[in-house]
PAKOLBA-767399 format. One record per residue (C-alpha): residue number from 0; residue in one letter; x, y, z. Coordinates in steps of 0.05 Angstrom, whole numbers, m for minus. Example, Ala and Ser with C-alpha at 12.3 -4.5 7.8 and 13.67 -1.06 7.14 Angstrom:
PAKOLBA-767399
atom num=0 residu=a px=246 py=m90 pz=156
atom num=1 residu=s px=273 py=m21 pz=143
end
This chain:
PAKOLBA-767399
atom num=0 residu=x px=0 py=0 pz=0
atom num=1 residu=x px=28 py=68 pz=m23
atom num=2 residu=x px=m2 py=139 pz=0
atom num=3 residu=x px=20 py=186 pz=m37
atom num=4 residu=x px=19 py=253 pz=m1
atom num=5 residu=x px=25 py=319 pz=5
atom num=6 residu=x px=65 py=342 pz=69
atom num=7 residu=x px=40 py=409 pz=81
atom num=8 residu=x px=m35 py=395 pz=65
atom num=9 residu=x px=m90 py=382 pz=106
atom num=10 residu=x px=m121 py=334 pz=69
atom num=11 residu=x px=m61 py=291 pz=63
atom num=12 residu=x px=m60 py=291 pz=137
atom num=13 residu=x px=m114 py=275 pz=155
atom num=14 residu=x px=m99 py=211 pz=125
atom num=15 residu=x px=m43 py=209 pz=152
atom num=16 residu=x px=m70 py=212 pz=218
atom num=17 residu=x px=m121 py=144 pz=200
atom num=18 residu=x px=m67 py=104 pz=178
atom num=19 residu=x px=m30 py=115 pz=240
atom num=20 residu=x px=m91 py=108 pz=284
atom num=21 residu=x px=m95 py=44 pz=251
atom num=22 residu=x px=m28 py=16 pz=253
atom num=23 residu=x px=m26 py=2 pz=180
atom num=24 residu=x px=43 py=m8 pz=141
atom num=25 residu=x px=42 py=44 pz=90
atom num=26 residu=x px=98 py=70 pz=38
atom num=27 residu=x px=90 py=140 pz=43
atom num=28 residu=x px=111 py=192 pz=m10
atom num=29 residu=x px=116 py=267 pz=m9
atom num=30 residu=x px=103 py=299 pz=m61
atom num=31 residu=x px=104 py=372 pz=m78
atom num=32 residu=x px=26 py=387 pz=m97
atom num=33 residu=x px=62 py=426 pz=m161
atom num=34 residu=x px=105 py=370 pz=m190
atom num=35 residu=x px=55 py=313 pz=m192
atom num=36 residu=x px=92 py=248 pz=m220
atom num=37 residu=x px=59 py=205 pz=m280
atom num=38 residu=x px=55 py=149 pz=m230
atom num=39 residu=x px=m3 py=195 pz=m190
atom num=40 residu=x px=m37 py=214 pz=m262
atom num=41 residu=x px=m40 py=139 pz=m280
atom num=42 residu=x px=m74 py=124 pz=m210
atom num=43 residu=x px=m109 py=186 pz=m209
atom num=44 residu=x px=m135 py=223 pz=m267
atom num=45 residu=x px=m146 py=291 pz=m231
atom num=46 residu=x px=m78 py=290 pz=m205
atom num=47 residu=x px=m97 py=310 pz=m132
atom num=48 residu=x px=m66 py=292 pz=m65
atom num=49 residu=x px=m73 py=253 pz=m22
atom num=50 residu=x px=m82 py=192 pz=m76
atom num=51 residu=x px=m78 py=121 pz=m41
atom num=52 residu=x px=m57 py=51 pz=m80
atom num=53 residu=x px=m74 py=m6 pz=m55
atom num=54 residu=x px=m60 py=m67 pz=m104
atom num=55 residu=x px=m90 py=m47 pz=m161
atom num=56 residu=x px=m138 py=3 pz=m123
atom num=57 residu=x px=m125 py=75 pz=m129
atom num=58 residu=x px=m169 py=118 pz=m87
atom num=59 residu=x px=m153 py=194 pz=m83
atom num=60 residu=x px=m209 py=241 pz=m54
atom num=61 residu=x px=m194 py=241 pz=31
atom num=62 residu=x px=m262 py=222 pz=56
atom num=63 residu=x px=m267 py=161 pz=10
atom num=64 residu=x px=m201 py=145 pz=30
atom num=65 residu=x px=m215 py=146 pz=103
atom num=66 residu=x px=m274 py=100 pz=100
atom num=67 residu=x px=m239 py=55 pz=64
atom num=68 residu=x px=m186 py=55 pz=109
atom num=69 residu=x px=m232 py=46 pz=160
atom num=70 residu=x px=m269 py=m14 pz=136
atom num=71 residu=x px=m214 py=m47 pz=112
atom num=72 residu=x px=m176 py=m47 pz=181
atom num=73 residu=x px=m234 py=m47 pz=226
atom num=74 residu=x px=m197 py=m35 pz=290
atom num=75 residu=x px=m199 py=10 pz=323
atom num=76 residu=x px=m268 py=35 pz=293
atom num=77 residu=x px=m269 py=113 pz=267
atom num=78 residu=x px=m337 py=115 pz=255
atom num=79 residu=x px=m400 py=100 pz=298
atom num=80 residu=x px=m428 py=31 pz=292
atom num=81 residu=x px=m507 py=50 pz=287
atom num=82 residu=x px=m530 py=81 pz=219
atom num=83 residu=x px=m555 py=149 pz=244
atom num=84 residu=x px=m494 py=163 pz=280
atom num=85 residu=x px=m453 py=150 pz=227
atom num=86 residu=x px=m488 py=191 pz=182
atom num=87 residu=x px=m489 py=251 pz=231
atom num=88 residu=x px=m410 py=229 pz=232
atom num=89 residu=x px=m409 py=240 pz=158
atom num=90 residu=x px=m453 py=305 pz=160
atom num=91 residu=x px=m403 py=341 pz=209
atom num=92 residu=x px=m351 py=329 pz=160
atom num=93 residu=x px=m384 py=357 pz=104
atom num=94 residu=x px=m398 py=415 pz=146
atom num=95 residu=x px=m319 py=423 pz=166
atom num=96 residu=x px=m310 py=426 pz=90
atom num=97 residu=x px=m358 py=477 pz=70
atom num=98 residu=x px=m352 py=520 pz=126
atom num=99 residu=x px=m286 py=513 pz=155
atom num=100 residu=x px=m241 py=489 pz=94
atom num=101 residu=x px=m275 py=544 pz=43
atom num=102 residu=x px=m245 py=604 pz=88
atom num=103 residu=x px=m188 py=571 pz=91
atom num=104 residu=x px=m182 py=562 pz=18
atom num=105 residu=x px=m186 py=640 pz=16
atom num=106 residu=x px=m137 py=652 pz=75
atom num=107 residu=x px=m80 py=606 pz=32
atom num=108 residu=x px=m104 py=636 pz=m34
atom num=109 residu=x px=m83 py=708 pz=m19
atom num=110 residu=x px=m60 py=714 pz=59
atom num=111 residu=x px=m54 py=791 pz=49
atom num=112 residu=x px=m120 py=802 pz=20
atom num=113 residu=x px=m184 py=826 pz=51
atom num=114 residu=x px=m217 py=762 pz=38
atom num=115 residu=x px=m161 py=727 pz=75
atom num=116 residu=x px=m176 py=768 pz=142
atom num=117 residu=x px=m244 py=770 pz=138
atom num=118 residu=x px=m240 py=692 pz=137
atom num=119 residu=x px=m195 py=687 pz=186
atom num=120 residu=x px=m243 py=731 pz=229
atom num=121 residu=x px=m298 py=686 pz=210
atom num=122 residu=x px=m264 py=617 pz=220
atom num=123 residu=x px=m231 py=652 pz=290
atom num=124 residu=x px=m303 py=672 pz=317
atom num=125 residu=x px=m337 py=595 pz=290
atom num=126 residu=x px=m291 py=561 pz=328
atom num=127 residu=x px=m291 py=594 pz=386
atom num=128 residu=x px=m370 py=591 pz=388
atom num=129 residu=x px=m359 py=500 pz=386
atom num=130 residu=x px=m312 py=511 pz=453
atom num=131 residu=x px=m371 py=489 pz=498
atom num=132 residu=x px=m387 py=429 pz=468
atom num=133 residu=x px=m319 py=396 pz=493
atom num=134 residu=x px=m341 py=404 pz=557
atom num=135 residu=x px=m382 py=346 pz=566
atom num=136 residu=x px=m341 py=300 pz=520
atom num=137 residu=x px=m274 py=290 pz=511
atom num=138 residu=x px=m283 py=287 pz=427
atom num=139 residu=x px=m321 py=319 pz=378
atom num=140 residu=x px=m389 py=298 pz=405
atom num=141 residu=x px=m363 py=228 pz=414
atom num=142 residu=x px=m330 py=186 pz=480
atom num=143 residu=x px=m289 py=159 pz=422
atom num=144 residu=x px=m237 py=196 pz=378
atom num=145 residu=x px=m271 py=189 pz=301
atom num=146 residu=x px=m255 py=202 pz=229
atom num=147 residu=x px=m289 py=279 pz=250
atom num=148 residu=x px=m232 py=290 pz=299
atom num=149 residu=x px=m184 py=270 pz=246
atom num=150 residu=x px=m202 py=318 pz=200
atom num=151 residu=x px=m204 py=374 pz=258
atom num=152 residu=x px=m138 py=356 pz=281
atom num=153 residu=x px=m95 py=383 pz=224
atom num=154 residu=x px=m137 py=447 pz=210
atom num=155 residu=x px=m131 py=460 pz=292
atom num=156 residu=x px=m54 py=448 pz=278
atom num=157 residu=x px=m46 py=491 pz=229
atom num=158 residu=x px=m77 py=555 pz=261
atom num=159 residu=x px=m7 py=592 pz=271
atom num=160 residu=x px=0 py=584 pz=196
atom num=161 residu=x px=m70 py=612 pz=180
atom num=162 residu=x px=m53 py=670 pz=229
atom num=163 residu=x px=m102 py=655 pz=278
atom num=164 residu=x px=m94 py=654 pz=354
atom num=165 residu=x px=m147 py=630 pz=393
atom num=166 residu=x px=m159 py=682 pz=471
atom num=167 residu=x px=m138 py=638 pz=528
atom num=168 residu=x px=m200 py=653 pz=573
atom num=169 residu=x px=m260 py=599 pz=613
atom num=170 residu=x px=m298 py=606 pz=554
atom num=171 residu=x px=m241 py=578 pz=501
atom num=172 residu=x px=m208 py=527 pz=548
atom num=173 residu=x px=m251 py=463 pz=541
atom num=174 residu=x px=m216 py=469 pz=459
atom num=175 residu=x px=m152 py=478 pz=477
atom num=176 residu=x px=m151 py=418 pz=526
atom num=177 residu=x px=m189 py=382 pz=470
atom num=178 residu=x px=m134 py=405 pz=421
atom num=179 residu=x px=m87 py=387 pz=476
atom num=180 residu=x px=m121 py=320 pz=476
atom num=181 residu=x px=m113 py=313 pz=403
atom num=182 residu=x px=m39 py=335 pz=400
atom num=183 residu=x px=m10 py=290 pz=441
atom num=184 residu=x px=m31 py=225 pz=411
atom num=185 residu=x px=16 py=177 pz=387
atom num=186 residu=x px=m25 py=171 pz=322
atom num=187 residu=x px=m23 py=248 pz=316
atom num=188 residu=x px=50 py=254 pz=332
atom num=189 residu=x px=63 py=200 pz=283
atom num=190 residu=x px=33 py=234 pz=223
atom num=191 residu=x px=68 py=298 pz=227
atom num=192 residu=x px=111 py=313 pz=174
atom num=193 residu=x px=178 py=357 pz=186
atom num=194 residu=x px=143 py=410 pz=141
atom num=195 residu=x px=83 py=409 pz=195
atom num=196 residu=x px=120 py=398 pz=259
atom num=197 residu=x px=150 py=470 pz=235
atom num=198 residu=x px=83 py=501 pz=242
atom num=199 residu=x px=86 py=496 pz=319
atom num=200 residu=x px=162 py=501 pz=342
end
């Protein structure tokens, strides 16, 4: 099995992140999102990263990726067993990708542009309005961490590199102790590439 990735993306690392929460034995290749090898075109005819082999599977858009990952090594679970919590599950992660992941599209776009801060604003203020729900459990309304918190984790990460810092107040503190939580997990320490362990040194 061959992932290949990109090491600054968040899509990538999310992936990343299931594949080390699952113990699999992956070959993993960086690759620069610009210089995108024949090898990733035959797999993958939109040339996007991350892009997975597997035999003569080739999967490459990150939530199909993850599921598969996840029902092909079934332990530990990422997703809820019943239906209707896994499709809530599935619906939160739709919603991280058109609410969060669009502003953050603008904020990597142009960084100095007015777009940019007024997304950063937004995605700043949205976040900080979720802070109580980690209060009563210890994952993103789960006892158990899911494929949700994986694709949280690496947009959380990467919030010195989007130029947003999140007050330190009563209000804020039940997300950073659940990005506390999140940041000191062997799976999450695992994934990190050098290129993202920069973000936070």
């Amino acid at each position: 099995m061959t992932l290949f990735s990109d090491p600054t993306c968040q899509y990538s690392h999310r992936v990343r992140i299931v594949l080390a929460e699952k113990g699999v034995t992956v070959d993993i290749e960086d690759i620069d999102a610009g210089a995108v090898t024949e090898e990733i075109l035959e797999a993958n005819p939109y040339g996007t990263l991350p892009t997975l082999v597997d035999r003569d599977l080739a999967l490459y858009e990150s939530k199909v990726v993850m599921e598969y990952l996840d029902e092909r090594f079934p332990h530990p679970p990422l997703l809820p067993v019943y239906p209707v919590a896994r499709a809530q599950s599935r619906l939160w992660i739709h919603r991280i990708e058109k609410d969060w992941c669009s502003l953050i599209a603008h904020i990597l776009h142009n960084p100095e542009s007015k777009k940019a801060e007024e997304s950063r604003k937004e995605l700043r203020e949205s976040l900080i309005s979720i802070a109580s729900i980690f209060t009563d459990m210890p994952y993103f309304m789960s006892e158990e961490f899911t494929l949700v918190d994986c694709c949280l984790a690496p947009i959380l990460w990467r919030l010195p590199e989007f130029g947003i810092e999140l007050p330190v107040n009563r209000q804020v503190k039940p997300l950073h102790d659940y990005m506390e939580r999140l940041f000191e997990r062997p799976s999450f320490q695992e994934s990190l590439t050098d290129l993202e362990l920069e973000i936070r040194q």
